[in-house]
TORMI-419290 format. One line per 10 residues: number of its first residue (from 0); for each residue x, y, z of N, C-alpha, C, O. Coordinates in pm, whole numbers, plus 32768, in hexadecimal, padded with zeros to 4 digits. Layout:
N
NUM> X:Y:Z:X:Y:Z:X:Y:Z:X:Y:Z; ... .
This chain:
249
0> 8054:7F88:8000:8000:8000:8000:8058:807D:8000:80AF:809C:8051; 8034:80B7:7FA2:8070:8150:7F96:8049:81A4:8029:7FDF:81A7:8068; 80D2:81EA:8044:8095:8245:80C5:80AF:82CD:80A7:80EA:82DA:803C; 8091:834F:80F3:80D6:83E6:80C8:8135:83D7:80D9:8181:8417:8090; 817D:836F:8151:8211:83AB:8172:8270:8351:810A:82E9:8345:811C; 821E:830D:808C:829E:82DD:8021:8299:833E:7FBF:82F3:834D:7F6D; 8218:8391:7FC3:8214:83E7:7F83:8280:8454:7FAB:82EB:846C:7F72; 8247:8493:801F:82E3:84E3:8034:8349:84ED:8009:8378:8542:7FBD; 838D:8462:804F:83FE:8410:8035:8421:8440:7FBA:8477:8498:7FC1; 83F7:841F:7F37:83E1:8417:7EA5:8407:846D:7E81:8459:8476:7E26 .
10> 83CD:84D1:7EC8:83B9:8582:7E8F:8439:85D6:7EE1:8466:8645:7EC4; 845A:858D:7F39:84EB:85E5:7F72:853F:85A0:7F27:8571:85EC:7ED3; 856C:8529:7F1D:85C8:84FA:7EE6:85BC:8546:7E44:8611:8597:7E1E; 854E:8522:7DF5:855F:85A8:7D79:85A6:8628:7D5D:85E9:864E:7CFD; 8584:865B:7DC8:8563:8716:7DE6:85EF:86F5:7E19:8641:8731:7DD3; 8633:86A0:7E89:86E0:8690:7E85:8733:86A0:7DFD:879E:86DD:7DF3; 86E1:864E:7D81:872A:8664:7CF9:8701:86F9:7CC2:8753:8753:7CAF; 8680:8702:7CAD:8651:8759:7C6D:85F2:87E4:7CDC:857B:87F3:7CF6; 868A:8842:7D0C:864A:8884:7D58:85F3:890D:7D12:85AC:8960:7D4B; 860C:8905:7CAC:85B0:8966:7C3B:8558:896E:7C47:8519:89D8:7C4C .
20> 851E:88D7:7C52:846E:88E4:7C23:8405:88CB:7CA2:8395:8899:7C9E; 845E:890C:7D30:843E:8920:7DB0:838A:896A:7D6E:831A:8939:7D76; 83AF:89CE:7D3E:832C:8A2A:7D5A:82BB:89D3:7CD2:8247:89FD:7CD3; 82D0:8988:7C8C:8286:894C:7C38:823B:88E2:7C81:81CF:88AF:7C63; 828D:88C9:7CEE:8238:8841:7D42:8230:887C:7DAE:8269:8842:7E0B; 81F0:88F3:7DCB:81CB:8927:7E48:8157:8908:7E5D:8143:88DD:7ECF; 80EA:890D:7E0B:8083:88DC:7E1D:808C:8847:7E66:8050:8837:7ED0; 80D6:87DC:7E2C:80DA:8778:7E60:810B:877D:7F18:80C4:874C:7F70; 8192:87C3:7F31:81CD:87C3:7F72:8157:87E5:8005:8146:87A2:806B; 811B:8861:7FDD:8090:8889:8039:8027:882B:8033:7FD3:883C:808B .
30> 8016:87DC:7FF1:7FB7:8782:7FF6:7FB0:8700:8056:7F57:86CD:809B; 804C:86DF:8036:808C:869B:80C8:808D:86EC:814B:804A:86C1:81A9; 80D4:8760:815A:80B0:8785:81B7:8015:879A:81FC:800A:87D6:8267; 7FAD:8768:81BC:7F44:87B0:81F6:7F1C:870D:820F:7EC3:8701:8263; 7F43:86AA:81E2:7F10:8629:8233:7EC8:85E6:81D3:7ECC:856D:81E9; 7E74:860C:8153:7E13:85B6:8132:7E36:853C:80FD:7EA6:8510:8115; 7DEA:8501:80BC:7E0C:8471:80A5:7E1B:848B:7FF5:7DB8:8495:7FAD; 7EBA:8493:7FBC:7EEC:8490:7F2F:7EC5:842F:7ED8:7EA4:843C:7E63; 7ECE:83B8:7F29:7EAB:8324:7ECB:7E2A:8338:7E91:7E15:8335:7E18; 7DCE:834C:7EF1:7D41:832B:7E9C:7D2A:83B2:7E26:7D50:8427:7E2C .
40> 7CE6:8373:7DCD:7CB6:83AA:7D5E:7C3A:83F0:7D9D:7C19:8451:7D5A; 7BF5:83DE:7DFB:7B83:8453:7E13:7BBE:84E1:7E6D:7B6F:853D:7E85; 7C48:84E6:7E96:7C82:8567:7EE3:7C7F:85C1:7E8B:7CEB:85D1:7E52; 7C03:8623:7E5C:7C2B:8698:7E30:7C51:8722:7E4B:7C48:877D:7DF8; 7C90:8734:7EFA:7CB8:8767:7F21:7D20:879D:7EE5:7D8A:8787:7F1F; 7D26:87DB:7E86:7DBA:880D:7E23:7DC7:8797:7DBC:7DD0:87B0:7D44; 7DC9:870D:7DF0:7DD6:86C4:7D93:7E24:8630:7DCC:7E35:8610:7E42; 7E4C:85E7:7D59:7E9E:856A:7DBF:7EF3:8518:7D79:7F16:8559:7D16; 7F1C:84C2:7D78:7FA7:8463:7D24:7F84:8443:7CE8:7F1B:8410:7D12; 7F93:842E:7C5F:7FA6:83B6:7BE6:8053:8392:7BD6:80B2:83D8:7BFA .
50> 8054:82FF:7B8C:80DF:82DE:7B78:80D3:82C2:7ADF:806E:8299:7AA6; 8145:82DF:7AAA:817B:82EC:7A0A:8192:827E:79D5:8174:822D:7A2C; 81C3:822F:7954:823E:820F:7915:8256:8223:78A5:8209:8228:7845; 82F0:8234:78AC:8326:829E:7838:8385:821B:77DA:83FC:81FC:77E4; 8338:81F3:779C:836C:8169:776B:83CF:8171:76E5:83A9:81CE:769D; 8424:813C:76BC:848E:8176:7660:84A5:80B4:762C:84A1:804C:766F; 84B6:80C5:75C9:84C0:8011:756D:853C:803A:7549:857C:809C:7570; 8566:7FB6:74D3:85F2:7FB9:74C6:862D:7FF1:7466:86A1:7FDD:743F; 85BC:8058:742B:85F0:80A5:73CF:85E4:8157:73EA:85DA:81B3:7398; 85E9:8159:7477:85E1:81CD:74A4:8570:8236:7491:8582:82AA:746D .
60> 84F4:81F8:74B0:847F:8242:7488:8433:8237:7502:844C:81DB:7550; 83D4:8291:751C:838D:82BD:75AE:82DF:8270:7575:82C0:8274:74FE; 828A:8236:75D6:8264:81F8:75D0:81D8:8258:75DE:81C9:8273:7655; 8165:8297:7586:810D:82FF:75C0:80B6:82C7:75B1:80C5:826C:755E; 8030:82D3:75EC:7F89:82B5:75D2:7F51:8324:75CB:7F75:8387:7609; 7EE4:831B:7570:7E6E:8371:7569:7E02:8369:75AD:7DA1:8336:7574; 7DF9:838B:7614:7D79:8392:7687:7CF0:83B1:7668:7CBC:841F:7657; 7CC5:8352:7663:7C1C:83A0:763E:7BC1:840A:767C:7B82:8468:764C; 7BD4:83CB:771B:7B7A:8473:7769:7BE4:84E2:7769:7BB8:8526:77C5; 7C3B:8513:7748:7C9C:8551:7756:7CB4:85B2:76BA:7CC4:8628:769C .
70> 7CA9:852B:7672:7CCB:8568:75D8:7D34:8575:75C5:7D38:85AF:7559; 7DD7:855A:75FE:7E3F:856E:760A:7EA0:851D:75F3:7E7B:84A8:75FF; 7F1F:8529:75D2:7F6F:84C1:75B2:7FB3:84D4:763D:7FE2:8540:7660; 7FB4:8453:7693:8015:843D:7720:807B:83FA:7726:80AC:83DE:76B8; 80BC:83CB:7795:80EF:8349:77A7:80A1:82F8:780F:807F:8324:787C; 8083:8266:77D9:8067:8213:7823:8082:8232:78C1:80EF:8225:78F8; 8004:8260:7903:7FE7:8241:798A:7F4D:8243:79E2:7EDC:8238:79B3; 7F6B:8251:7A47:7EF1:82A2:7A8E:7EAB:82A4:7B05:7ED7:8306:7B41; 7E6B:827B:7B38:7E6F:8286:7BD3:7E74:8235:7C15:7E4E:81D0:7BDA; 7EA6:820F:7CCC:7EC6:81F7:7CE9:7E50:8155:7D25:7DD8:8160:7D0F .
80> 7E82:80DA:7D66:7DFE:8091:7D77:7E42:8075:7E38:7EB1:807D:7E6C; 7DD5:805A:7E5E:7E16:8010:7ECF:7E5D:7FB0:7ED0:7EA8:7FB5:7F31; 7E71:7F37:7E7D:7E95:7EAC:7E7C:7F52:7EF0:7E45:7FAE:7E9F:7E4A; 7F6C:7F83:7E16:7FE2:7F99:7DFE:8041:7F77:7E61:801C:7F90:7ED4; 80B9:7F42:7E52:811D:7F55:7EE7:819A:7FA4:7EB3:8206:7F7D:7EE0; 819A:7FFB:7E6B:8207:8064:7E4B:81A0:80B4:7DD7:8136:8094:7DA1; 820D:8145:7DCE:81E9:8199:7D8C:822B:8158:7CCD:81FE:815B:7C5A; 8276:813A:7CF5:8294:80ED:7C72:8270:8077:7C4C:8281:807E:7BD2; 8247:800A:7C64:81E5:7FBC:7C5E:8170:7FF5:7C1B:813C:7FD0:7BB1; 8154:8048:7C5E:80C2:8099:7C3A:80D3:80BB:7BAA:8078:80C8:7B58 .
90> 8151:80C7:7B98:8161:811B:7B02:8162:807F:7A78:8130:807E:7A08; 81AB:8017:7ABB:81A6:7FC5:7A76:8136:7F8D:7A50:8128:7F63:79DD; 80AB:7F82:7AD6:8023:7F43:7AB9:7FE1:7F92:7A5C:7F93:7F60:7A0A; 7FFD:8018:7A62:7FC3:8086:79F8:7FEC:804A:7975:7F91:8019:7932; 804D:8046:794D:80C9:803A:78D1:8068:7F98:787A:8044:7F89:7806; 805C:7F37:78FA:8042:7EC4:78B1:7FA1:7EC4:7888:7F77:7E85:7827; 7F3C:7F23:78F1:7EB9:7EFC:7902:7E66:7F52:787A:7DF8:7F41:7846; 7EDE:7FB7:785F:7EA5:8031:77E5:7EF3:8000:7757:7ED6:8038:76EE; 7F6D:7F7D:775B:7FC5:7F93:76FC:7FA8:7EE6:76BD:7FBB:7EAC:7652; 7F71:7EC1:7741:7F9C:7E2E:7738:8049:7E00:773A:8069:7D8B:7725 .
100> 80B2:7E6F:7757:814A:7E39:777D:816F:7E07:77E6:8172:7E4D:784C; 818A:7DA6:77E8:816D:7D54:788A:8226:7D92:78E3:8292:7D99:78A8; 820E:7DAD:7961:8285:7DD8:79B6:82E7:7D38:79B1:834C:7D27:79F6; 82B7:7CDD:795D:8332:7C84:7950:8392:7C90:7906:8400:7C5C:791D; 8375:7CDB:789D:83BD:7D3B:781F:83DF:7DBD:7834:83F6:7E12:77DE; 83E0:7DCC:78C3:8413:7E7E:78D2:84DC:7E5F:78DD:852B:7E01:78E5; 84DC:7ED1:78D9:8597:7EB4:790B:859C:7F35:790F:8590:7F7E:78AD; 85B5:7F62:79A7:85D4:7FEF:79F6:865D:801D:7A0E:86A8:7FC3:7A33; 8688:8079:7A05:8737:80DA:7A4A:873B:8080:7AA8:86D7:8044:7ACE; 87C1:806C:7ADD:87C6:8011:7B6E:87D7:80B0:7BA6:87F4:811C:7B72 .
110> 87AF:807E:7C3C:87B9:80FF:7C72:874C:8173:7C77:8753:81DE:7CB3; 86C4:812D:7C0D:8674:818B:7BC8:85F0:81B1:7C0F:858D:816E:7C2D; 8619:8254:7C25:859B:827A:7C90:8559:82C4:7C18:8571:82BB:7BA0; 8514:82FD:7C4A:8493:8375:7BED:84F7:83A9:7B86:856F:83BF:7B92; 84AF:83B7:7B27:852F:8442:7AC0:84C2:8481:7AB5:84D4:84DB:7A63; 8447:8481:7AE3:83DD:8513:7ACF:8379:850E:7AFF:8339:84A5:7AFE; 8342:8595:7B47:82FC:8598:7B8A:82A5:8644:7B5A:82D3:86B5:7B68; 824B:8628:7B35:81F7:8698:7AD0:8159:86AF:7AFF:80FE:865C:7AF6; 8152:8734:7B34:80B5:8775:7B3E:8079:8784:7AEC:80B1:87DF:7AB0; 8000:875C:7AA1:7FC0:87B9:7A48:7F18:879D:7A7F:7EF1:874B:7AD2 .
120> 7EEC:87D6:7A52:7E45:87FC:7A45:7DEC:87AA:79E9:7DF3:879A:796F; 7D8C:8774:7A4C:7D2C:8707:7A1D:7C95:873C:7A1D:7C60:875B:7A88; 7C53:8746:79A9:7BE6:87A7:7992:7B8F:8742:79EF:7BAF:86D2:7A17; 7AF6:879E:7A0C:7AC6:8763:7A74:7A57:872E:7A0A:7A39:8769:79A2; 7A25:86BE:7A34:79CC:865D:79F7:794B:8662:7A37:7940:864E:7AB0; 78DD:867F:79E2:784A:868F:7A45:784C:8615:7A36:7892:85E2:7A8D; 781C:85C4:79EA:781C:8540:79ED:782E:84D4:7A52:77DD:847F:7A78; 78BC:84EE:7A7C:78DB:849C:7AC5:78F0:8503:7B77:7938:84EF:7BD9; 7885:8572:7B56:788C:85CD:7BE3:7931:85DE:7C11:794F:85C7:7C87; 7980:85FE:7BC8:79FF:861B:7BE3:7A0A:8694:7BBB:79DF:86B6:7B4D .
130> 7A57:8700:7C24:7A81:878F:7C2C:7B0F:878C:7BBB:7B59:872B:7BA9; 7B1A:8813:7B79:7BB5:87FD:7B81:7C28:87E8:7BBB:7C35:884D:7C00; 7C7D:87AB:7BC9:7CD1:87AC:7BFE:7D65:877C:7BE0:7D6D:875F:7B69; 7DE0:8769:7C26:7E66:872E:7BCF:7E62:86B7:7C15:7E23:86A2:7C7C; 7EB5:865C:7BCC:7EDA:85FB:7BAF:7FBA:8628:7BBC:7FF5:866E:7B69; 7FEF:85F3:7C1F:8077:85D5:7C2E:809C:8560:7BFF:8078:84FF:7C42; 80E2:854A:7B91:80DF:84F9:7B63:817F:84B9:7B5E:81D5:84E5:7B11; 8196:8443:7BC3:8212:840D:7BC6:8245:83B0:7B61:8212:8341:7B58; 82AD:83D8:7B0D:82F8:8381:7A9A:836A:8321:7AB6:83D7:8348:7AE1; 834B:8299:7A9A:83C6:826A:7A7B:83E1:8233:79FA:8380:821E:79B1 .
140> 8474:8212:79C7:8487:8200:794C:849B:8158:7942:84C8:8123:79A8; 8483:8111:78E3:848B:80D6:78C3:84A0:8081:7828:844B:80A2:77D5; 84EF:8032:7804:8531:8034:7785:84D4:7F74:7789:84BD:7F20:77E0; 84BE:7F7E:76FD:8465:7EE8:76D6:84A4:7EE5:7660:84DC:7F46:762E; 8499:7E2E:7611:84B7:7E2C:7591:843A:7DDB:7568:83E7:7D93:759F; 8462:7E1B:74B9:840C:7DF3:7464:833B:7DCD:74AD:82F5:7D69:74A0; 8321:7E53:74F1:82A6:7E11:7547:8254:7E2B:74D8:8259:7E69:746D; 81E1:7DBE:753B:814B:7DB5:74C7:80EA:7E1D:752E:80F8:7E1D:75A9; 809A:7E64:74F3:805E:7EDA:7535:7FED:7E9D:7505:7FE4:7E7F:748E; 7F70:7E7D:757A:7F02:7E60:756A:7EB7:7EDC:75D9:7EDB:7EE1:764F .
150> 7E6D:7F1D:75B3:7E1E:7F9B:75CE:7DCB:7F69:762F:7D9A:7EF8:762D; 7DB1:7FE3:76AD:7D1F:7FAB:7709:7CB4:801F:7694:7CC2:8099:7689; 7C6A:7FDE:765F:7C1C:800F:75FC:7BAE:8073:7637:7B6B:80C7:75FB; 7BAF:804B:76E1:7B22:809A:770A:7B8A:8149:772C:7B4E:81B3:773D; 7BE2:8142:772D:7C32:81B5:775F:7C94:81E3:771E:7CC8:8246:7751; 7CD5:81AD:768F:7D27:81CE:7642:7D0E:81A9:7596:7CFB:8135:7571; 7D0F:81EB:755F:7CDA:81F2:74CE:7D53:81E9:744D:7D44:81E7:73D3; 7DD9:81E5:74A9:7E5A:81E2:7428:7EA4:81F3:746E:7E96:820F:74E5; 7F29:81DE:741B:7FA8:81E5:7477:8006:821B:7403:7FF7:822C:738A; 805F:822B:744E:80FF:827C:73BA:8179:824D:7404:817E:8239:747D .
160> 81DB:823F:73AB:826F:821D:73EB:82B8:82BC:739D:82C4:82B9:7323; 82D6:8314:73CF:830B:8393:73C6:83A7:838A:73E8:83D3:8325:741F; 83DD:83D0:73D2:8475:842C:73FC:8442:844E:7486:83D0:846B:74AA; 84BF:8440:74D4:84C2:846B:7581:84B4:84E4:756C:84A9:851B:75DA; 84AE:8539:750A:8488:85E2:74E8:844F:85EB:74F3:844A:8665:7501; 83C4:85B5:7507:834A:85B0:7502:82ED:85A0:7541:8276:859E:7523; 833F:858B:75D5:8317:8588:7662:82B0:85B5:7668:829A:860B:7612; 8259:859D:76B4:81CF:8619:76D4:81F4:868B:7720:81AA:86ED:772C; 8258:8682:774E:828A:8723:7770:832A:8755:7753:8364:86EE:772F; 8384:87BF:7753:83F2:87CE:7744:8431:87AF:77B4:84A5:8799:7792 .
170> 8427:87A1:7818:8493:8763:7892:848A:86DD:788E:84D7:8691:78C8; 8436:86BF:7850:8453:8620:784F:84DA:85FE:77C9:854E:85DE:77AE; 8468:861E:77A3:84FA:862A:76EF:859D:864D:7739:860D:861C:7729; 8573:869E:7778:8632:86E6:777E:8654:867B:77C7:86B6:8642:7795; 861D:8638:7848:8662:85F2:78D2:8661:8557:7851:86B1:84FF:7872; 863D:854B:7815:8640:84AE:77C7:86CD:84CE:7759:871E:8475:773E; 86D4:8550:7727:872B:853A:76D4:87BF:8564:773B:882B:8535:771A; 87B4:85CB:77C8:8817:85A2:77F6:8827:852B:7856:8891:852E:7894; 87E0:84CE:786C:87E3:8468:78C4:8825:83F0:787C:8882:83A9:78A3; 87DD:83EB:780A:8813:8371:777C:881B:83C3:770E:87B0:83D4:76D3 .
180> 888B:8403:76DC:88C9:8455:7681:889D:83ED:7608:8873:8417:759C; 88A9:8382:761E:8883:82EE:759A:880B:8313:7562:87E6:82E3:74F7; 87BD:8372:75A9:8718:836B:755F:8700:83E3:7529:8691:83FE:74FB; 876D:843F:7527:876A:84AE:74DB:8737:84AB:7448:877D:84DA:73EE; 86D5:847F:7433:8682:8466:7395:865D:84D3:7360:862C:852B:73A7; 866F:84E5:72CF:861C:855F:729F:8588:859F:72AD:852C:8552:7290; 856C:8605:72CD:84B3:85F5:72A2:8494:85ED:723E:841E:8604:7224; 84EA:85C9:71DB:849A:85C2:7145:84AB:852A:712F:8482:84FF:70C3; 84D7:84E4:7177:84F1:843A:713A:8481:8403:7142:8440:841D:71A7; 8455:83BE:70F5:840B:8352:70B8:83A6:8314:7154:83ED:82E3:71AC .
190> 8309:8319:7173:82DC:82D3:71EB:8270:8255:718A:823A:824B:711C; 8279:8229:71D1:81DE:81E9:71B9:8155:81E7:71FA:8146:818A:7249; 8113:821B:71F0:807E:8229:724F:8008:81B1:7219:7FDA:81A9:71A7; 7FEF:816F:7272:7F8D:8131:7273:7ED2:816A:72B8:7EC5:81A6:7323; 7E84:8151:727D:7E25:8184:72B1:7DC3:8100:72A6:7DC5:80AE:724B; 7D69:8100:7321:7CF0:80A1:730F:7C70:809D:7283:7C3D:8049:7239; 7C6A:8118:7299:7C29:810A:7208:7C55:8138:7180:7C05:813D:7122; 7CCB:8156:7174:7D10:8169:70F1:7D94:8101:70EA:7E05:812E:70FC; 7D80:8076:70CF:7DF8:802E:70CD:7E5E:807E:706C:7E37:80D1:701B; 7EDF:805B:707E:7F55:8087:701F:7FAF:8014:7007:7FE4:7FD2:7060 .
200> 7FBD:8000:6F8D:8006:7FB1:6F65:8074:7FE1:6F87:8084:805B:6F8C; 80ED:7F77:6FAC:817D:7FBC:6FF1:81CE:7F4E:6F8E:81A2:7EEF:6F4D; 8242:7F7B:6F9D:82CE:7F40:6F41:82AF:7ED1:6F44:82A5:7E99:6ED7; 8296:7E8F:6FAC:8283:7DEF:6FA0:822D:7DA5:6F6D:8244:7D2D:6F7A; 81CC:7DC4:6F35:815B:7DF8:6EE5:810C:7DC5:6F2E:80C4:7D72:6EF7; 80F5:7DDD:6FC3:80B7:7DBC:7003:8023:7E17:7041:801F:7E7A:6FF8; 7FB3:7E1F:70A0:7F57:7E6A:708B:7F7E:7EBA:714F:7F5A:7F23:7183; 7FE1:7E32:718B:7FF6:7E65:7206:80B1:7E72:723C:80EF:7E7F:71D2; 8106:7E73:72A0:815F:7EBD:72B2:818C:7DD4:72B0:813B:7D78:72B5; 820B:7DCF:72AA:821C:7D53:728A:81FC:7CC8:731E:81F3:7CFC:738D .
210> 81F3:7C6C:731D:81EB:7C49:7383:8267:7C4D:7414:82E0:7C56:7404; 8225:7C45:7492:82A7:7C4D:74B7:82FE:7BCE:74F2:82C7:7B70:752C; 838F:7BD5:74DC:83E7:7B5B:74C7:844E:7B89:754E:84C1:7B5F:7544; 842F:7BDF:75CD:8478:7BE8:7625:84AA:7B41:7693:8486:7B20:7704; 84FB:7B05:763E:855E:7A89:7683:858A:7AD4:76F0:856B:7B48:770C; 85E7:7A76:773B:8658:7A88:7772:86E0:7A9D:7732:8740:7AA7:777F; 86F1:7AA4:76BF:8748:7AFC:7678:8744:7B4D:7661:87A7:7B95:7657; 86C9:7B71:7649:86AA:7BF6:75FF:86AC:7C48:767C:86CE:7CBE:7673; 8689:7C10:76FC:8683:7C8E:7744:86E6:7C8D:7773:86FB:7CEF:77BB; 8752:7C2C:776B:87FC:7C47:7772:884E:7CAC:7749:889E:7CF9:777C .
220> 881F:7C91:76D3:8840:7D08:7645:881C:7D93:7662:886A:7DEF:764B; 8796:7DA8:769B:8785:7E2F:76BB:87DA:7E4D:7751:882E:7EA7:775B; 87BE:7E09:77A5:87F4:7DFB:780E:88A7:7E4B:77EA:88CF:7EB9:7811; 88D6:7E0A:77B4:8996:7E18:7781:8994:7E95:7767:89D0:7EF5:7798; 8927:7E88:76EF:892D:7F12:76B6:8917:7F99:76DB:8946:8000:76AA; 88B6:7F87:774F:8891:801B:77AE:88DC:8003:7824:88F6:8075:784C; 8904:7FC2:7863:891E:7FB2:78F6:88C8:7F95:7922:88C9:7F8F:799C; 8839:7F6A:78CE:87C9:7F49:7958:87B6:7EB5:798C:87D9:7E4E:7953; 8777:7EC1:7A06:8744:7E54:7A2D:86B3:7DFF:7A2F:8694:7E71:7A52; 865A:7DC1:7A2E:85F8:7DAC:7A1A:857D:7DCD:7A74:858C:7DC0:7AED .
230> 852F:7DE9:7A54:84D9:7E0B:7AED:8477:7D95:7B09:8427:7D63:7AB9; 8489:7D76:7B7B:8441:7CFC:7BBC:84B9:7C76:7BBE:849F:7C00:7BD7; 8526:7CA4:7BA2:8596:7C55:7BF7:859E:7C1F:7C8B:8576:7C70:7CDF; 85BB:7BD1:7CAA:85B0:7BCC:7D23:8613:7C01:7D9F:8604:7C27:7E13; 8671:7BF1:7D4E:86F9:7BEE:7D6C:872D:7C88:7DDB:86FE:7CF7:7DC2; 8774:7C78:7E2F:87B0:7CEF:7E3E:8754:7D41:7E7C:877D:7DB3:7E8F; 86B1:7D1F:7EB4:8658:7D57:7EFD:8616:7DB1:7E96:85E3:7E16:7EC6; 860B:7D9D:7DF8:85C0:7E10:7D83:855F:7E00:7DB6:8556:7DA9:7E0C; 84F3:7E4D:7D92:8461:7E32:7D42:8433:7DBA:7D4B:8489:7D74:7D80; 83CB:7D76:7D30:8381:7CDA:7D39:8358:7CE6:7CD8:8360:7C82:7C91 .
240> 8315:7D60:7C9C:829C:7D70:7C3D:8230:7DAE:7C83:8249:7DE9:7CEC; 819C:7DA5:7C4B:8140:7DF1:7C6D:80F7:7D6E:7CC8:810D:7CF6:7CB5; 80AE:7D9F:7D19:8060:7D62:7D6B:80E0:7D1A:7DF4:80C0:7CDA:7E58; 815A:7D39:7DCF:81CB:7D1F:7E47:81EF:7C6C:7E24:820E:7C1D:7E7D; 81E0:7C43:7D85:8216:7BCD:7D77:8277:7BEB:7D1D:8299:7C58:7CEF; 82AE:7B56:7D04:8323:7B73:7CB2:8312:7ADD:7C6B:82C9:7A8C:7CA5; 8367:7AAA:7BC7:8315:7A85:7B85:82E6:79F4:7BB7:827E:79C0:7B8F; 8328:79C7:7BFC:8338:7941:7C23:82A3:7932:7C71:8283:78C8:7CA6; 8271:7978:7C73:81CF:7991:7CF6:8171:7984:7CB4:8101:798E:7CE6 .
């Protein structure tokens, strides 16, 4: 179970790297201070946590969806559940439940805490009797190969593999191209977008993104190749995965 004080935690250790964007997460910062409960999705007291993922394949491309109540191109995430037992976890159940990419195919920075943590404004919904309010939204990165992207259809309508330029915001873009200088991609190179109701034929002359073939080599290979490690290792006290298992469970 997610608590405020991993939230904290989260957000000092950040604001230790990135003491800049102190007054960008003030809102957050007062929000903790005033006690309410961040996790749940009904605190509209200012607002409350969502978790990210900023997913990157092996050809150096950022992983976006097109949101349907939103209308927006994001990254795979979103709010928080009780059954979470980390803030990153949370990000992986998002990643697999909207992408269909399962956290057995993730491979994370060793060492790898948040690389972003972003306020923005969530229009208020009569519909669903929701005020406006923000959404803090915690990122972690994560690198997959060759994945198969199967859509939650009731909440996402398309997806795109873009240039890390293309971030949904510019601090993300800058901290990715100085964090992994390797993903420095053009914004003009070549993406492929898939959409639910406009199939696209892609190079492979296929109608969807290819199947995915993540072995234990392959995630060797990425592994060598970034320095990363896998998430839901067991090893060394990582991660388990989501729900606090690991794969053997």
């Amino acid at each position: 179970m997610i608590t405020n004080d991993e939230i904290r935690d989260t957000l000092t250790r950040y604001l230790t790297r990135y003491p800049d964007e102190a007054e960008h997460l003030a809102p957050l910062t007062r929000a903790l201070e005033r006690g309410g409960d961040l996790t749940s999705r009904k605190t509209f007291d200012g607002g409350h946590v969502t978790c990210g993922a900023v997913v990157i394949d092996d050809t150096n491309r950022l992983l976006l969806i097109q949101h349907k109540a939103l209308g927006r191109w994001l990254l795979p995430g979103g709010h928080l559940e009780t059954e979470d037992n980390g803030l990153m976890l949370a990000a992986l159940r998002e990643l697999e439940e909207e992408t269909g990419i399962s956290w057995h195919g993730a491979v994370s920075p060793p060492g790898q805490d948040v690389i972003d943590i972003d306020i923005h404004l969530i229009p208020a919904n009569r519909a669903k009797g929701e005020p406006e309010h923000w959404h803090a939204d915690f990122r972690w990165a994560f690198w997959v190969q060759e994945p198969k992207v199967v859509l939650q259809a009731e909440e996402v309508k398309g997806y795109a593999w873009r240039p890390c330029a293309d971030a949904p915001t510019p601090k993300l873009a800058a901290k990715l191209h100085t964090l992994y200088p390797g993903l420095a991609v053009s914004a003009t190179e070549r993406s492929v977008v898939t959409s639910t109701h406009v199939p696209q034929r892609l190079p492979n002359g296929g109608d969807c993104l290819p199947q995915a073939s993540v072995g234990e080599a392959g995630k060797a290979a990425v592994r060598q190749r970034a320095g990363f490690r896998q998430v839901g290792d067991g090893g060394n006290g990582g991660p388990r995965g989501p729900g606090g298992l690991n794969s053997d469970q």
